[in-house]
C-alpha positions in Angstrom: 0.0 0.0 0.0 1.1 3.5 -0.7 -1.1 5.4 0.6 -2.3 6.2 4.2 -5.5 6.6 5.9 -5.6 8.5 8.9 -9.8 8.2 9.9 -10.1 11.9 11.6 -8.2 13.3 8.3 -9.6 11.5 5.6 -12.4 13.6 5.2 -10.2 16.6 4.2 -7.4 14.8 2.7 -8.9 11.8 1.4 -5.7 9.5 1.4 -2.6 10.6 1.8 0.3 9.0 -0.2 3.5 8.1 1.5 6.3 10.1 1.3 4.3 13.6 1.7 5.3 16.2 4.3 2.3 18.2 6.1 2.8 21.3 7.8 0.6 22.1 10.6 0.5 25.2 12.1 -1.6 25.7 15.4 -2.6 28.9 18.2 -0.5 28.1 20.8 -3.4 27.9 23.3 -5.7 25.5 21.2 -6.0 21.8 21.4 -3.7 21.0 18.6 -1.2 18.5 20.9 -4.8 16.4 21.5 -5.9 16.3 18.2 -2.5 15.0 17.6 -2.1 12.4 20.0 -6.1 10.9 19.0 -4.6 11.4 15.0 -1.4 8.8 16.4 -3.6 6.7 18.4 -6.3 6.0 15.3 -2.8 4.9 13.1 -1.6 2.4 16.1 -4.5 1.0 16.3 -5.1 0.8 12.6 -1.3 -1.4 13.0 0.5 1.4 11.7 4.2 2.3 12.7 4.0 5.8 14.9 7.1 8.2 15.7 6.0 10.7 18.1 8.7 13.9 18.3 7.6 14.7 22.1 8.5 18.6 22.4 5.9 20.4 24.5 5.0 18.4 27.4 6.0 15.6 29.3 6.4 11.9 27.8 4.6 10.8 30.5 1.2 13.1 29.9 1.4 11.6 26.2 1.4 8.4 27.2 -1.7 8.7 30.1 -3.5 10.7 27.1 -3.3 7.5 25.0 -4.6 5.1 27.6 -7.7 7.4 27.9 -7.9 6.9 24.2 -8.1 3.2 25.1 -4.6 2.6 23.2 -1.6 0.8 25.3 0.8 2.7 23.6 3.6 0.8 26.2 2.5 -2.1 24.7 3.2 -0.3 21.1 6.5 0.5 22.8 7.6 -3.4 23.4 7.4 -3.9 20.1 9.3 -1.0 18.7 6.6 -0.2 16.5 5.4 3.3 18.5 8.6 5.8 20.0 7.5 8.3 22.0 10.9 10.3 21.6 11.4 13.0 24.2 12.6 16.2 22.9 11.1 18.0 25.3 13.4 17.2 28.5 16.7 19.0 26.6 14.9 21.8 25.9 13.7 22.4 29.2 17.1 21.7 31.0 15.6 18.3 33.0 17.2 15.0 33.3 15.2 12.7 31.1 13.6 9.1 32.2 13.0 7.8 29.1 14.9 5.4 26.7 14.9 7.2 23.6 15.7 11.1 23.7 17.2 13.9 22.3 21.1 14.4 24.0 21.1 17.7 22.5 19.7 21.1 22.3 21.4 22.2 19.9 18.8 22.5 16.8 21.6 21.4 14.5 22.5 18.4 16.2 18.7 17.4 16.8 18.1 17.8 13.1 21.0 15.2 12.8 19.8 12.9 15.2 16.4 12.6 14.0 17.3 12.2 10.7 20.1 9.7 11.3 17.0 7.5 12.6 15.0 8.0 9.8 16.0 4.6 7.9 14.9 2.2 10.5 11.3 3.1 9.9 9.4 1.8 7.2 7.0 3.7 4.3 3.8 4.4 5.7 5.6 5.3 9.1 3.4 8.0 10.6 6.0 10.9 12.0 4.2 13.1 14.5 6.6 16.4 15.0 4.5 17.6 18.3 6.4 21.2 17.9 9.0 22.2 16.3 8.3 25.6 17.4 9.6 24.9 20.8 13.3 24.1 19.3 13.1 26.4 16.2 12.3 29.4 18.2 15.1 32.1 17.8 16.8 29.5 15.6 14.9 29.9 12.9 17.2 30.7 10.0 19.6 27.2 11.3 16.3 25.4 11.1 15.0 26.3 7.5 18.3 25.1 6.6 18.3 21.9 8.6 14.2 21.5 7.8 15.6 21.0 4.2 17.2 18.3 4.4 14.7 16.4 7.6 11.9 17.1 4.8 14.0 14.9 2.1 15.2 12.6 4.7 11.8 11.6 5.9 10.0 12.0 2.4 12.5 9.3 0.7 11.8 7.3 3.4 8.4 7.1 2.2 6.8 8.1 5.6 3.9 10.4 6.3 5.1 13.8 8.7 3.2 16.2 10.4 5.4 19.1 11.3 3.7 21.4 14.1 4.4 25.1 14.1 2.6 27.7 16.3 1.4 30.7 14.8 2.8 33.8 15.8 5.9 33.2 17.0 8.1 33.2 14.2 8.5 35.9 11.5 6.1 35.7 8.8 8.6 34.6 5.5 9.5 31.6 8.1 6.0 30.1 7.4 6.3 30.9 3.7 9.2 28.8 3.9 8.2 25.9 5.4 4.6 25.9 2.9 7.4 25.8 0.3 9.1 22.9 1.2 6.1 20.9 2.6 3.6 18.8 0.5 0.4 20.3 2.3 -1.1 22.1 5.4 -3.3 22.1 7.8 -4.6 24.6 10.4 -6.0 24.4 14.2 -7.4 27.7 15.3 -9.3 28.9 18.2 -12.4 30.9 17.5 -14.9 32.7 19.5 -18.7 31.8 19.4 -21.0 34.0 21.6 -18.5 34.5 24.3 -17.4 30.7 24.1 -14.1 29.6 22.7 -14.0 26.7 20.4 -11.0 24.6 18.8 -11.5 24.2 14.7 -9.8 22.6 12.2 -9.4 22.9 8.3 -6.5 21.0 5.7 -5.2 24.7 3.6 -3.6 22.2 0.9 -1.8 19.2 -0.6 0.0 19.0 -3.7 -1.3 17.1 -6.3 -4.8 16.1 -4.8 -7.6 17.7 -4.1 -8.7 19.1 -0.5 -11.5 19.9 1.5 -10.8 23.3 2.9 -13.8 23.6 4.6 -13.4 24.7 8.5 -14.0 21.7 11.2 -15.3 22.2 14.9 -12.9 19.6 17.3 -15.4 18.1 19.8 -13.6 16.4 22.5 -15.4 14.1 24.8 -14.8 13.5 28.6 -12.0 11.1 27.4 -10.6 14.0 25.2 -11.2 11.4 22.1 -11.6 14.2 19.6 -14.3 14.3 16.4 -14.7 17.2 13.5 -17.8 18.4 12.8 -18.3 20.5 10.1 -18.7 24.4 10.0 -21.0 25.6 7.0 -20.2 28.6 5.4 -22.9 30.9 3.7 -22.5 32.4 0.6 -23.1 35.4 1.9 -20.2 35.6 4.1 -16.5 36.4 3.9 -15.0 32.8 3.2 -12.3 33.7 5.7 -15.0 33.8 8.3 -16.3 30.3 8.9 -20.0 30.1 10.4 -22.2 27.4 10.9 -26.0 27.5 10.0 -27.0 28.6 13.5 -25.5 32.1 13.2 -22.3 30.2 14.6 -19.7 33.4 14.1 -15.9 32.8 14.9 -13.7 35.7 14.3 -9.6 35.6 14.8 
């Protein structure tokens, strides 16, 4: 098989064909990291191969978010077909628990690392980068270099990557940099409905196929397992503003 299915994705991508890089670029305060994890957990437990770049948070909350989602990711772990690989300790200056983690960081010598473990996964891998916001930030011009050659790395390896990026925190030709070397996009935004605040989704792109671009509520449940529901737009309305037919406004 060439191509994957990732269930809470498919609607807006459709499938996605190994080998394709997806940039995904989130508000910092949204649920972006959830919607990631329940994205890694539908791929495990479809028997999918998962690397999961660990960057803003704990291992250990990753790991309790999956066994909510009902997936034994230590299990996964046993049998080397799920990494939970902690980048997140470095950067934070703390002494690290777990087996596999990043020695370094130095954004250069990450990019390295992570790349020089790239052949031991096979196509159809599913590469979760959490964040690279929290190493690329004030390092951006070392990481569009580096991101060059992680993007080849990965993509001749025939495995499907999901690069986070926060929004606002780097300069804007950064992001036009990273659409240029990525195969598609996706966005997580938070929007305001009558006072409420609400987590939405939408795919921007992906070369070569078409996309629904159509803006997504995220529902989470008590277990935080996460569902889209979909926003419907008016013709009468700015198509930058998404709205659903109740008069559902979000601004940003």
């Amino acid at each position: 098989m060439t191509e994957l299915t990732l269930p809470l994705l498919f609607e807006s991508f459709g499938r996605i064909p190994h080998g394709r890089v997806i940039l995904a670029m989130y508000d910092p305060d949204s649920q972006y990291g959830s919607l990631m994890v329940n994205i890694a957990a539908e791929h495990l437990k479809s028997g999918g191969d998962l690397l999961f770049l660990v960057s803003s948070r704990p291992v250990s909350e990753i790991r309790k978010q999956f066994n909510a989602l009902d997936v034994d990711v230590e299990h996964y772990e046993a049998k080397d077909s799920a990494v939970l690989f902690d980048v997140y300790s470095t950067q934070m200056g703390l002494k690290s628990p777990e087996k596999r983690q990043s020695v370094a960081s130095n954004l250069n010598e990450v990019s390295i690392a992570i790349s020089e473990s790239a052949p031991q996964w096979p196509a159809g891998t599913l590469v979760v980068a959490e964040s690279f916001s929290h190493m690329a930030f004030n390092q951006e011009n070392v990481f569009t270099k580096f991101s060059r050659k992680l993007v080849g790395v990965w993509r001749n390896q025939g495995t499907v990557m999901i690069a986070g990026f926060a929004t606002g925190l780097h300069p804007p030709e950064f992001y036009q940099k990273m659409k240029l070397i990525s195969d598609g996009a996706l966005e997580v935004r938070l929007a305001e409905r009558g006072g409420e605040m609400i987590n939405t989704f939408r795919a921007r792109s992906m070369k070569g196929q078409n996309t629904d671009t159509r803006w997504r509520q995220i529902l989470f449940d008590s277990r935080m397992k996460a569902s889209l529901r979909l926003l419907e737009q008016p013709s009468n309305q700015n198509l930058n503003t998404p709205q659903e037919s109740s008069q559902l406004a979000l601004s940003y």
